[in-house]
DRENDO-1510 file (C-alpha; in Angstrom, 1 decimal, always signed):
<recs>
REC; n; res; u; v; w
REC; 1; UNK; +16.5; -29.4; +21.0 .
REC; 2; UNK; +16.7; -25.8; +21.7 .
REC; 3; UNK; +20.3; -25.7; +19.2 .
REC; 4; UNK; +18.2; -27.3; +16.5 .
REC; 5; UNK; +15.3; -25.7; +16.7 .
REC; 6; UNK; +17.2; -22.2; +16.4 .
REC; 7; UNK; +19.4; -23.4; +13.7 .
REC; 8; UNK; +15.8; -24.3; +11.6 .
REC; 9; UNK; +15.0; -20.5; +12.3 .
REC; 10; UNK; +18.6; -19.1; +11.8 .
REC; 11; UNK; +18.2; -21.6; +7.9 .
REC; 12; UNK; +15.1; -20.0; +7.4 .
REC; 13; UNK; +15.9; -16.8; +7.9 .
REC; 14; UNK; +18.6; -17.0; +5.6 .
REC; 15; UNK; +16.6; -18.7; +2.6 .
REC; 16; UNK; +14.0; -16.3; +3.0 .
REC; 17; UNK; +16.2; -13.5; +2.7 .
REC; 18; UNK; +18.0; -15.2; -0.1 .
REC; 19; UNK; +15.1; -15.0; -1.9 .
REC; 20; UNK; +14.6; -11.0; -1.6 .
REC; 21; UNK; +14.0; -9.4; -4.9 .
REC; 22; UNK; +16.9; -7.2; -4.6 .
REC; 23; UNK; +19.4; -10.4; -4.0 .
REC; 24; UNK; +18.0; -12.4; -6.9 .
REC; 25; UNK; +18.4; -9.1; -9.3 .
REC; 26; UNK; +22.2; -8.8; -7.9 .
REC; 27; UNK; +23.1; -12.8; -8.4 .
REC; 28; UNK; +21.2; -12.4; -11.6 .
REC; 29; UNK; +23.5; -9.4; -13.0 .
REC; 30; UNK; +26.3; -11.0; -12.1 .
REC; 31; UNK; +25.9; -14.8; -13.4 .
REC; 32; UNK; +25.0; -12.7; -16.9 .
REC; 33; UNK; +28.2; -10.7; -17.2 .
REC; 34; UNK; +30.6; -13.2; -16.0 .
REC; 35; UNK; +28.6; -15.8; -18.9 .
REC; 36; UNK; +28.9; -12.6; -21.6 .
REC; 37; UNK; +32.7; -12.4; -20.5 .
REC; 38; UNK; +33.9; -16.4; -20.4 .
REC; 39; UNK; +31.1; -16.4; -23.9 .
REC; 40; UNK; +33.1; -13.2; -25.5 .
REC; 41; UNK; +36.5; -14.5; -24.8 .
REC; 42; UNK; +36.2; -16.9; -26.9 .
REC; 43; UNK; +34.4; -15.2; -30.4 .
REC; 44; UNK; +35.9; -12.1; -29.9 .
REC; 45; UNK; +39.3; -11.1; -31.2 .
REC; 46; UNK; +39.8; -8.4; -28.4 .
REC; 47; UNK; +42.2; -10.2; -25.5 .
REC; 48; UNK; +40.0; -8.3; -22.8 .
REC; 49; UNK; +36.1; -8.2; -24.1 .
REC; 50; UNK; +34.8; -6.0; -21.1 .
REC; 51; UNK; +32.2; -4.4; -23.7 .
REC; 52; UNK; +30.3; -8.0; -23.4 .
REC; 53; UNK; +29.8; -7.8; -19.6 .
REC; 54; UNK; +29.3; -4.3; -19.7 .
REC; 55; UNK; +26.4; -4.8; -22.0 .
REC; 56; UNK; +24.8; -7.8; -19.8 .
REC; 57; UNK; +25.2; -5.8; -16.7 .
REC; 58; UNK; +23.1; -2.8; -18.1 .
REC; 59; UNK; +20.9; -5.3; -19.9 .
REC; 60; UNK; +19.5; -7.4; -17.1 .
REC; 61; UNK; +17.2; -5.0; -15.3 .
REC; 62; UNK; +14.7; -5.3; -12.7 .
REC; 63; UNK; +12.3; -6.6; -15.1 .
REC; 64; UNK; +12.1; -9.0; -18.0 .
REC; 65; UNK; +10.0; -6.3; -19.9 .
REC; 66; UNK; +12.7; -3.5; -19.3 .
REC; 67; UNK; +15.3; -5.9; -20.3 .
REC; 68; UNK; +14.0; -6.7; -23.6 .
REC; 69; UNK; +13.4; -3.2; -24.6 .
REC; 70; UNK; +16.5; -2.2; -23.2 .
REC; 71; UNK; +18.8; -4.9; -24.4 .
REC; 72; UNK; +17.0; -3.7; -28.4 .
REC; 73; UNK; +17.9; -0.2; -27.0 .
REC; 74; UNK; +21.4; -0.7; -26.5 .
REC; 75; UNK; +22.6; -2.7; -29.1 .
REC; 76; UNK; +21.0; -0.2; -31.8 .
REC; 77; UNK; +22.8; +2.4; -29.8 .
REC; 78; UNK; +25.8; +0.6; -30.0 .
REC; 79; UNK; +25.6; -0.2; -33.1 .
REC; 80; UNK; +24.7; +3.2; -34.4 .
REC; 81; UNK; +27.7; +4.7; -32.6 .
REC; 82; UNK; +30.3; +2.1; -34.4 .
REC; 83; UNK; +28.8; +3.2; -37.9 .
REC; 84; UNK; +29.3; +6.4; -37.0 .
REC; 85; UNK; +33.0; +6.2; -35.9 .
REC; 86; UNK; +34.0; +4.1; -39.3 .
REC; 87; UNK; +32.3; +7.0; -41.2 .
REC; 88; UNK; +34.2; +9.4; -39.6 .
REC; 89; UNK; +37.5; +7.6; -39.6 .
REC; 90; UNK; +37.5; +7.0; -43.4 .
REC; 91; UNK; +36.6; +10.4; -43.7 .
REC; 92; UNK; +38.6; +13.1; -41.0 .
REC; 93; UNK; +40.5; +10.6; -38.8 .
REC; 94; UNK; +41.0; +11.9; -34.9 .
REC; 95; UNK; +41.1; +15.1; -34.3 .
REC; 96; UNK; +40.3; +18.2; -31.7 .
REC; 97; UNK; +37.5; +19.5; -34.1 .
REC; 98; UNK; +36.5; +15.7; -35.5 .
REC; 99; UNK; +35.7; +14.4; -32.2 .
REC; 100; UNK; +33.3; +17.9; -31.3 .
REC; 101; UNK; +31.7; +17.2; -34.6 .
REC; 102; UNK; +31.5; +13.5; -33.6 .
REC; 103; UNK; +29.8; +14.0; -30.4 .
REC; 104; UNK; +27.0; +16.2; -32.0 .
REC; 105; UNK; +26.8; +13.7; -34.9 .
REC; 106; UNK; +26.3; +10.6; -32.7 .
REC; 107; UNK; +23.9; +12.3; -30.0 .
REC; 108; UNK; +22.1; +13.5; -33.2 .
REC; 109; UNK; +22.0; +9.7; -34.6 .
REC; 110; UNK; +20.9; +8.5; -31.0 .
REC; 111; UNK; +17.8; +10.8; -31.2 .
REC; 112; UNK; +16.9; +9.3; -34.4 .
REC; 113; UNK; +17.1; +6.3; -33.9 .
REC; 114; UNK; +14.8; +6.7; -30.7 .
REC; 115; UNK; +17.2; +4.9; -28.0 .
REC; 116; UNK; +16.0; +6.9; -25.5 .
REC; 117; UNK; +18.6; +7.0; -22.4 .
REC; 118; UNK; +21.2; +5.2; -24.2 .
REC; 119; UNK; +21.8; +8.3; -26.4 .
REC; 120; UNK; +24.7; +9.2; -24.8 .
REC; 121; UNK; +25.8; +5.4; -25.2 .
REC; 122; UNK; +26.3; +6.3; -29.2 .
REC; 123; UNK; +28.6; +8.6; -28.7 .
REC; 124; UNK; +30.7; +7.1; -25.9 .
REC; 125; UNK; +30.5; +3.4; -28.6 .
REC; 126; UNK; +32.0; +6.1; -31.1 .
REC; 127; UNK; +34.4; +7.6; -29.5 .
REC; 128; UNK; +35.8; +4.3; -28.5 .
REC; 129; UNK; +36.2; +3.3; -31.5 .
REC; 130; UNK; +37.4; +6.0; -33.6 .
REC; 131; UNK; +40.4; +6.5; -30.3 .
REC; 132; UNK; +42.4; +2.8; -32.1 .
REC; 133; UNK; +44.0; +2.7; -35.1 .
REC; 134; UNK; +42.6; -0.9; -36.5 .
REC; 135; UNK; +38.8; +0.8; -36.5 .
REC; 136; UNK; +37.5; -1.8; -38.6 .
REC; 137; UNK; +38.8; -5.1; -36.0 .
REC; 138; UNK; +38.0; -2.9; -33.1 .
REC; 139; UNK; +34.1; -2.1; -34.7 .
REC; 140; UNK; +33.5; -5.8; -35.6 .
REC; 141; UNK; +34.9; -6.8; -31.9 .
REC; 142; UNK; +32.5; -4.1; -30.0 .
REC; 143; UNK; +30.0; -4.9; -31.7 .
REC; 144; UNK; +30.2; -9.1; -31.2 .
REC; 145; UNK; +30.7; -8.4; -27.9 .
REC; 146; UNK; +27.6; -6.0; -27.6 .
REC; 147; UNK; +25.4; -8.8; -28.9 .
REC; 148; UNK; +27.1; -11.2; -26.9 .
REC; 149; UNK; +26.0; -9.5; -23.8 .
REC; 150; UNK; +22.4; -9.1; -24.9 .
REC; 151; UNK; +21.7; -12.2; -25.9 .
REC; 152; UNK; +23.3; -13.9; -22.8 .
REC; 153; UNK; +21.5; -11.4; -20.3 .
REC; 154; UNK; +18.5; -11.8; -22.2 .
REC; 155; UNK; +19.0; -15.6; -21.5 .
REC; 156; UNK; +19.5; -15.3; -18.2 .
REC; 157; UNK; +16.1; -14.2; -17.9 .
REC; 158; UNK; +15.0; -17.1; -19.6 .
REC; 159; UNK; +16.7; -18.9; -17.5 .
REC; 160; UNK; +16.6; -17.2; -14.3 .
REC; 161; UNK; +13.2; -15.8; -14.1 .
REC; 162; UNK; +13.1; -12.0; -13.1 .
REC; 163; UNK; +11.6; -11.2; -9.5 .
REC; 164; UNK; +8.1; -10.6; -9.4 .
REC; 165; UNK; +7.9; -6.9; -7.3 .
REC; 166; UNK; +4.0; -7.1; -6.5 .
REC; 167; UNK; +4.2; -7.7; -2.8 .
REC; 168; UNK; +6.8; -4.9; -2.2 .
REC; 169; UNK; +4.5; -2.5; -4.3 .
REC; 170; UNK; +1.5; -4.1; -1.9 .
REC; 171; UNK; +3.5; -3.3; +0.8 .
REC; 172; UNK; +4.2; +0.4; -0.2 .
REC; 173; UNK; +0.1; +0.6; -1.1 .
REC; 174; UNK; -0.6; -0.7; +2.3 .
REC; 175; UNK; +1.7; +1.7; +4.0 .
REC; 176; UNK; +0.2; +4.6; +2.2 .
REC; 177; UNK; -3.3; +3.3; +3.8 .
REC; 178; UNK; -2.0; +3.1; +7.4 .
REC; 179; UNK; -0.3; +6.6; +7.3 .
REC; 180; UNK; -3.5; +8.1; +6.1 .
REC; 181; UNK; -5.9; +6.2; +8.5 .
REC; 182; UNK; -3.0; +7.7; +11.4 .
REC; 183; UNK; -3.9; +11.3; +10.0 .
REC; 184; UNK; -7.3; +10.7; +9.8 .
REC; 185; UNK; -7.3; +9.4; +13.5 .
REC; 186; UNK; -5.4; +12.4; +14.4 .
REC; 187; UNK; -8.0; +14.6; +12.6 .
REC; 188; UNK; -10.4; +13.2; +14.9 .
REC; 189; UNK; -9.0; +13.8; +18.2 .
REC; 190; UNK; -9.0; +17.1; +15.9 .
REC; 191; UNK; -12.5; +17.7; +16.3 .
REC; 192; UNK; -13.8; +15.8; +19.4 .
REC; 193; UNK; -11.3; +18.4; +21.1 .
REC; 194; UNK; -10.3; +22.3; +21.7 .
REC; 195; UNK; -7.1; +22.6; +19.4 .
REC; 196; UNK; -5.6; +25.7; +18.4 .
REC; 197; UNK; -5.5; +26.9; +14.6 .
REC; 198; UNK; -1.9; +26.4; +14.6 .
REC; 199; UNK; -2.5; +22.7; +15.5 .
REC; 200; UNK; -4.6; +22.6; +12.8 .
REC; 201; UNK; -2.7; +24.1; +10.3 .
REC; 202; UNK; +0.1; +21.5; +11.0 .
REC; 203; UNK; -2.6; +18.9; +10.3 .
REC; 204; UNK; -2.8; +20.6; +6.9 .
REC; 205; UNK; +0.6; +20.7; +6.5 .
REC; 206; UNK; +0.9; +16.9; +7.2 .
REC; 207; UNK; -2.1; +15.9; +4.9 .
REC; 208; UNK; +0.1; +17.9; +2.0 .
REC; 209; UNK; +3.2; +16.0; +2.3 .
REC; 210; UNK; +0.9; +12.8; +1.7 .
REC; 211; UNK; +1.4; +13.5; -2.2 .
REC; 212; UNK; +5.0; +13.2; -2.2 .
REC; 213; UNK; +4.5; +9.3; -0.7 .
REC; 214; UNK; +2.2; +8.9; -3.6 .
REC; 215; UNK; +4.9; +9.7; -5.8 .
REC; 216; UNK; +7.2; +7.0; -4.3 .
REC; 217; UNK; +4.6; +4.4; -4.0 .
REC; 218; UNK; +3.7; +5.2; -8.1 .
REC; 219; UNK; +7.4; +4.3; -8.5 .
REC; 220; UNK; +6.8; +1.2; -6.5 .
REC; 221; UNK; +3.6; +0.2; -8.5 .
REC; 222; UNK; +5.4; +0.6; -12.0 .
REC; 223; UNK; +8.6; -1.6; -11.0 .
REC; 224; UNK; +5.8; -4.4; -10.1 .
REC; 225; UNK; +3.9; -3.3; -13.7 .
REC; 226; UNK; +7.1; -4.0; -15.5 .
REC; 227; UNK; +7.6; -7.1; -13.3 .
REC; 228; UNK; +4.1; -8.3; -14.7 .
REC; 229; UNK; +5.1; -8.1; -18.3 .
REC; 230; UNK; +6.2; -10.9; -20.3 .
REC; 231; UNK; +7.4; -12.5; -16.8 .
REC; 232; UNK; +6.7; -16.8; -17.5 .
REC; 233; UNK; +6.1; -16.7; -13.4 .
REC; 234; UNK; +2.9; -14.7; -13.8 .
REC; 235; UNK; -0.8; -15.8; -14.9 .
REC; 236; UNK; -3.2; -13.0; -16.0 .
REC; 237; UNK; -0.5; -10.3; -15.2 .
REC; 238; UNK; -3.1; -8.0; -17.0 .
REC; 239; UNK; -5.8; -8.0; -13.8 .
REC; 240; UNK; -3.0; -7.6; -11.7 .
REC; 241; UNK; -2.1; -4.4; -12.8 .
REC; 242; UNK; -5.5; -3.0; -12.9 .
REC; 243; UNK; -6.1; -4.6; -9.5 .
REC; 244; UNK; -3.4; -2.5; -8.2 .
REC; 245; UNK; -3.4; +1.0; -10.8 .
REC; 246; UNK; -7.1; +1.2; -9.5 .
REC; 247; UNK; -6.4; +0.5; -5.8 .
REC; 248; UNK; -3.7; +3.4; -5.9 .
REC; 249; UNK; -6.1; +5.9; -8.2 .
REC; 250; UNK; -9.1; +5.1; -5.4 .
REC; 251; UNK; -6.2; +6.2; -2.2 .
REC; 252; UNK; -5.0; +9.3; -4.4 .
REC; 253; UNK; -8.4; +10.4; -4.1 .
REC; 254; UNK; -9.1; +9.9; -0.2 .
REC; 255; UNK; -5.9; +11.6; +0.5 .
REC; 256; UNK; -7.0; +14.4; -1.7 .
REC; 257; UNK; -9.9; +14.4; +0.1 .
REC; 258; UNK; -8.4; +14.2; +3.1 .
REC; 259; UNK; -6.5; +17.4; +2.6 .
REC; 260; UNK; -9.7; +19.2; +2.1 .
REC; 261; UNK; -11.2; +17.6; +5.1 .
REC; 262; UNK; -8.0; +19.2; +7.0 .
REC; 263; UNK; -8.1; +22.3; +5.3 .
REC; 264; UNK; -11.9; +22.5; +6.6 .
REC; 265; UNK; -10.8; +21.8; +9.9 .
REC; 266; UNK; -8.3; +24.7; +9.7 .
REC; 267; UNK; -10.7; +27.1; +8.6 .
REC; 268; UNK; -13.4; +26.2; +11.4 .
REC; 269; UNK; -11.0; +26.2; +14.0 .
REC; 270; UNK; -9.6; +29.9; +13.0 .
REC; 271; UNK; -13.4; +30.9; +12.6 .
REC; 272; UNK; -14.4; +29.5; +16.0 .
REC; 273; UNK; -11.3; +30.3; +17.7 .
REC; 274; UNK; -11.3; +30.5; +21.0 .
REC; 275; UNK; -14.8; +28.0; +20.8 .
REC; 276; UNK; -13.9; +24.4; +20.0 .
REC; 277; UNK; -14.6; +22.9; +16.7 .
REC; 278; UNK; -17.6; +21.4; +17.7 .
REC; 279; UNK; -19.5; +20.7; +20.3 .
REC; 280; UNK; -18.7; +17.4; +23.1 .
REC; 281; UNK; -21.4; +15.5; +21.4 .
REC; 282; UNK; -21.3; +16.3; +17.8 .
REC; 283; UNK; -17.2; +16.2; +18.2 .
REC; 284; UNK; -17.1; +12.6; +19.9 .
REC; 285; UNK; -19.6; +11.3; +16.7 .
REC; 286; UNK; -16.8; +12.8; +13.7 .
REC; 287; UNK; -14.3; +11.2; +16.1 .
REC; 288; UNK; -16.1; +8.1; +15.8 .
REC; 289; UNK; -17.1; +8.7; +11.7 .
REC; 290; UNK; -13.3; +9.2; +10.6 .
REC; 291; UNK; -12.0; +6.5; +12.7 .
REC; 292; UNK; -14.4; +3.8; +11.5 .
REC; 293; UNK; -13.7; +5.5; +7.9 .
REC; 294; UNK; -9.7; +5.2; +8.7 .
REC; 295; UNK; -10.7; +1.6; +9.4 .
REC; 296; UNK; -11.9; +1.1; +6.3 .
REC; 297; UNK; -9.0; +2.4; +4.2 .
REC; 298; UNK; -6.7; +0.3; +5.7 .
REC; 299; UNK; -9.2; -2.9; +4.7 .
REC; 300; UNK; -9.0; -1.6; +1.6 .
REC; 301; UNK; -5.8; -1.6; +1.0 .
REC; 302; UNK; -5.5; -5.3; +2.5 .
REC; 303; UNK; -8.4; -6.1; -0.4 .
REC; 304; UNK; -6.4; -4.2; -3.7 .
REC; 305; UNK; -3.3; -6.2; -3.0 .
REC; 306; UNK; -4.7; -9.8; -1.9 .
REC; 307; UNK; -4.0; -12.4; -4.2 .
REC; 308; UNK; -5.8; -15.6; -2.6 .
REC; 309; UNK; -9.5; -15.6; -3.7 .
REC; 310; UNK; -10.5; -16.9; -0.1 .
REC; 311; UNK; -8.1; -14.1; +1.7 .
REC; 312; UNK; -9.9; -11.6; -0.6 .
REC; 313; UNK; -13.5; -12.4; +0.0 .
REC; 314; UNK; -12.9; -11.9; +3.8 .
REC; 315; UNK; -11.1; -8.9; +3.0 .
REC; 316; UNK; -14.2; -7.7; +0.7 .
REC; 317; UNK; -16.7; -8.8; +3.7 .
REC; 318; UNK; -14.7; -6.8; +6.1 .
REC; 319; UNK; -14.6; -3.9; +4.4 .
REC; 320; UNK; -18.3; -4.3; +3.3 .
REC; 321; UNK; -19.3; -4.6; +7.2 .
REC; 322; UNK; -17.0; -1.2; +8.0 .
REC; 323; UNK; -18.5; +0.8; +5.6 .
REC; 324; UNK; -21.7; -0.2; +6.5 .
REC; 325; UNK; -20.9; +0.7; +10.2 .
REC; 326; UNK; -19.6; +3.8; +9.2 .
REC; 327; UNK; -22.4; +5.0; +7.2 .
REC; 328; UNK; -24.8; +4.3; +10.2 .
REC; 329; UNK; -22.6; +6.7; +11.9 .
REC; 330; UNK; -22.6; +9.3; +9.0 .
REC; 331; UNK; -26.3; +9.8; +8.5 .
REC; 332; UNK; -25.7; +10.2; +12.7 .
REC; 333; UNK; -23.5; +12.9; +12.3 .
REC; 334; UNK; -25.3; +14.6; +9.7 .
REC; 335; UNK; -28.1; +15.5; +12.2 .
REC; 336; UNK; -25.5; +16.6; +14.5 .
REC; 337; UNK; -24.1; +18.9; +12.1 .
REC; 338; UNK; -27.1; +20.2; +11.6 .
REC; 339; UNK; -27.7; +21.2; +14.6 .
REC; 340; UNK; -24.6; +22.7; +14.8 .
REC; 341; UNK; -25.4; +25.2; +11.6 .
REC; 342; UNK; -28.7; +26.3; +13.4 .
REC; 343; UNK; -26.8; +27.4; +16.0 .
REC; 344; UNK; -24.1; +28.8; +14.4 .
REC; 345; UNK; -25.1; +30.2; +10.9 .
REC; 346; UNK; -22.1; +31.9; +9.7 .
REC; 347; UNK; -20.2; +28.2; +9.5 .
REC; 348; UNK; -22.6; +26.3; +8.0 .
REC; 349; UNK; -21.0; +26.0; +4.7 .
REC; 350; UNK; -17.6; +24.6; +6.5 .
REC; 351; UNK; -20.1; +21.8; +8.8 .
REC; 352; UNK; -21.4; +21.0; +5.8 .
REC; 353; UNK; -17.9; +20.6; +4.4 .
REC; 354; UNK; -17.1; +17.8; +6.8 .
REC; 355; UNK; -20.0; +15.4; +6.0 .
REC; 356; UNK; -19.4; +16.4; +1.9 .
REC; 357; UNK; -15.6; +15.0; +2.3 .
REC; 358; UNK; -17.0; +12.0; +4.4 .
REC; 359; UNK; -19.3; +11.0; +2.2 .
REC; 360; UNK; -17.2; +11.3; -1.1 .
REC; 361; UNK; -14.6; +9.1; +0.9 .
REC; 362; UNK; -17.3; +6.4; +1.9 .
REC; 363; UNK; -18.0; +6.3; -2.3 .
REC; 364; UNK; -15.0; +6.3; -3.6 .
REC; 365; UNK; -14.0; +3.0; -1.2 .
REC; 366; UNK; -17.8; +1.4; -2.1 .
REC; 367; UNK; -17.0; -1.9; -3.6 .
REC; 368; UNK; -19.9; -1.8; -6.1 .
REC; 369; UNK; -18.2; +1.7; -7.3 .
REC; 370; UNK; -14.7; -0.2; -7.7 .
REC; 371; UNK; -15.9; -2.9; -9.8 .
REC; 372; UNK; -17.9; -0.7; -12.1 .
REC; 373; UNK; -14.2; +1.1; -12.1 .
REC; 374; UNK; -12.3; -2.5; -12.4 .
REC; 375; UNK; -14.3; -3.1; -15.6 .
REC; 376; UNK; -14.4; -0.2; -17.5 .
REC; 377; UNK; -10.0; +0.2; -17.1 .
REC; 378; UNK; -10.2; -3.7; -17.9 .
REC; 379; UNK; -11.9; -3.0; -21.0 .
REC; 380; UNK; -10.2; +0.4; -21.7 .
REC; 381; UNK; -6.9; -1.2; -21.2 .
REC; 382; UNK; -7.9; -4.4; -23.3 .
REC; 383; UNK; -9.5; -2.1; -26.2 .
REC; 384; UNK; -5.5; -0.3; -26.1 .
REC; 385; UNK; -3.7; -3.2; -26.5 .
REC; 386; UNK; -5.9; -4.5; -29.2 .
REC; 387; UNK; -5.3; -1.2; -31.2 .
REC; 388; UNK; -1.6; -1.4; -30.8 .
REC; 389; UNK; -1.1; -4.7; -31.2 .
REC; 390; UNK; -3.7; -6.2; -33.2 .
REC; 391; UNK; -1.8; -9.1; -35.0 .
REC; 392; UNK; -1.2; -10.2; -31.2 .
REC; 393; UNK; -5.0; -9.9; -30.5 .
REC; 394; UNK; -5.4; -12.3; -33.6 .
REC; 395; UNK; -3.2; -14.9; -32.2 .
REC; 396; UNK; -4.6; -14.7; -28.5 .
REC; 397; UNK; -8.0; -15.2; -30.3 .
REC; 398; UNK; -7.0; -18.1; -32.4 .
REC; 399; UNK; -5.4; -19.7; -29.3 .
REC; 400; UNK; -8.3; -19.1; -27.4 .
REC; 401; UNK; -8.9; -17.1; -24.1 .
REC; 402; UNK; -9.1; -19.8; -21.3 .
REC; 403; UNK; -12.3; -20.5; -19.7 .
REC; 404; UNK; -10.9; -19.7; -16.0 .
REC; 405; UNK; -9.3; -16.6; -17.0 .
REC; 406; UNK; -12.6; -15.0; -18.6 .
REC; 407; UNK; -14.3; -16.6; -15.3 .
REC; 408; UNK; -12.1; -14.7; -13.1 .
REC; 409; UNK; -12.5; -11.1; -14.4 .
REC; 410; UNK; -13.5; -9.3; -11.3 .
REC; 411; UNK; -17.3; -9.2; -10.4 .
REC; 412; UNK; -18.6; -8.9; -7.1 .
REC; 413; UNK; -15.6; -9.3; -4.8 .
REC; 414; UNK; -12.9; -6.6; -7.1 .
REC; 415; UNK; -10.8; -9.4; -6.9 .
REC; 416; UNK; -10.9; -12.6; -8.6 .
REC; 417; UNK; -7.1; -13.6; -8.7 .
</recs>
């Protein structure tokens, strides 16, 4: 029993990380470009069609939405470059001077015709092709073979449905959370304690560095944006995205916060210096405020990147029941501080600091706040698409919106998925 039971574990293990994003993307690449090879073999005249997999390769990206635009991308680049080298090769031939010229000419086409980072595929397609001597059977080949390889990885999307990167940008969101609800603790000790300027400058330091993880969890959240698009595994991939752009927005903000709250911190402890921040009392009750408050983000972040309705409503109720909590102990700590400005006047503008970046950090995480915020980028986001796409507006509205989906927009809970 024992040997069966761990081989179940061992087969789980192994299907589950079979079924990583990263491993379906890689088996995905490659079933595309060896079908654009054994495909090109046989329609193009070229005994070794390595252009067709090439092109797959390239095309099947991360995303089914990044894979049409960039499969359009390539093959006009591609394209564009072959026209280019037959110009040139009726015109010059291959020369020192014609292939300078032909460089500038083709990076100049790429710019025109807009394909973005595949400019410098133009001119590599042209240069290719002007370095044979039968340019016309060579053109025709690369460019059978380029559509070959789009239209096969394009299918292979079809067919083999992207990866959906929503929980590994929920993940990154959620990480984001815990590392500022660790600063925030640490912040705390901060002020329920005697620590030297220094310490607290370090604290500073730390909060800082928080916006370079924003940057990488941003990356995270538009790989899962893209994954949302025009993927057939996803239902209302619009809501999804707001869910999760807004959740993000609503973190940048604390941590902004944050950094003022440490740079406050900094500046009393320098001003007080050798005193402690804060008296025992009033220091124990911030220590208590920006713990319950770290709490709180962390809930939050479990409630922007819940899908279940059920998991979400206790998600909402918890965080309801922690900010309550911790505005009990805010309007607590705002008497303290007070107190603490009477009896030392020259800081009162810094205690008053501390409850200001509390209180803006209590709002911004208010769940009435973030579905006033959830609606208005639902709407502002719907009014976009409807002015850059409006024949595709007409269609949705002759189809009909379904009844769940305009049900589900998010009202009281943020989170209706």
């Amino acid at each position: 029993m024992p040997d069966v039971r761990e081989w179940v574990t061992g087969l789980r293990r192994f299907l589950r990380r079979w079924r990583q994003p990263v491993v379906v993307t890689t088996l995905r690449s490659a079933v595309a470009a060896t079908l654009a090879y054994v495909v090109a073999l046989r329609l193009s005249p070229e005994p070794a069609p390595l252009t067709a997999p090439l092109t797959a390769l390239l095309v099947v990206q991360v995303t089914l939405y990044a894979t049409l635009t960039n499969g359009i991308r390539r093959v006009n680049s591609v394209v564009a470059g072959v026209l280019v080298a037959i110009a040139f090769s009726l015109l010059v031939g291959l020369t020192w001077w014609s292939l300078a010229l032909l460089i500038v000419a083709s990076l100049a086409v790429g710019h025109l015709v807009r394909v973005d980072e595949y400019v410098p595929e133009v001119a590599i397609s042209a240069m290719l092709v002007l370095g044979v001597t039968a340019v016309g059977n060579t053109a025709w080949a690369r460019i059978v073979e380029t559509l070959i390889g789009a239209v096969v990885g394009l299918g292979c999307n079809l067919l083999i449905p992207p990866p959906v990167w929503v929980e590994e940008a929920g993940e990154s969101i959620e990480g984001l959370a815990r590392r500022v609800r660790q600063l925030m603790l640490r912040l705390g000790e901060q002020a329920a304690g005697r620590t030297p300027w220094e310490l607290a400058a370090e604290r500073l330091h730390e909060a800082r560095r928080l916006d370079h993880e924003i940057v990488g969890v941003d990356a995270d959240l538009r790989q899962a944006e893209d994954s949302l698009r025009l993927n057939p595994r996803v239902r209302e991939g619009l809501l999804h995205r707001v869910v999760l752009r807004t959740g993000l927005d609503t973190l940048e903000i604390c941590t902004v916060v944050l950094r003022v709250l440490a740079r406050t911190f900094t500046d009393l402890a320098k001003a007080r210096e050798p005193e402690p921040l804060l008296t025992s009392q009033t220091g124990a009750a911030v220590e208590q405020l920006l713990s319950e408050i770290a709490d709180a983000v962390v809930s939050f972040a479990v409630l922007v990147t819940t899908d279940l309705s059920v998991s979400a409503e206790s998600a909402e109720a918890r965080l309801t029941a922690e900010l309550h909590t911790a505005a009990g102990t805010r309007d607590k700590v705002a008497l303290l501080l007070r107190e603490e400005a009477e009896r030392d006047a020259a800081q009162w503008q810094l205690f008053g600091a501390v409850l200001t970046e509390a209180n803006r950090i209590l709002d911004e995480l208010d769940t009435e706040h973030r579905s006033r915020r959830l609606l208005e980028e639902l709407d502002r986001v719907s009014s976009e698409q409807r002015a850059k796409r409006p024949r595709l507006t007409w269609l949705r509205e002759r189809v009909g919106v379904p009844e769940r989906l305009r049900r589900n927009r998010p009202g009281g809970d943020g989170r209706s998925l």
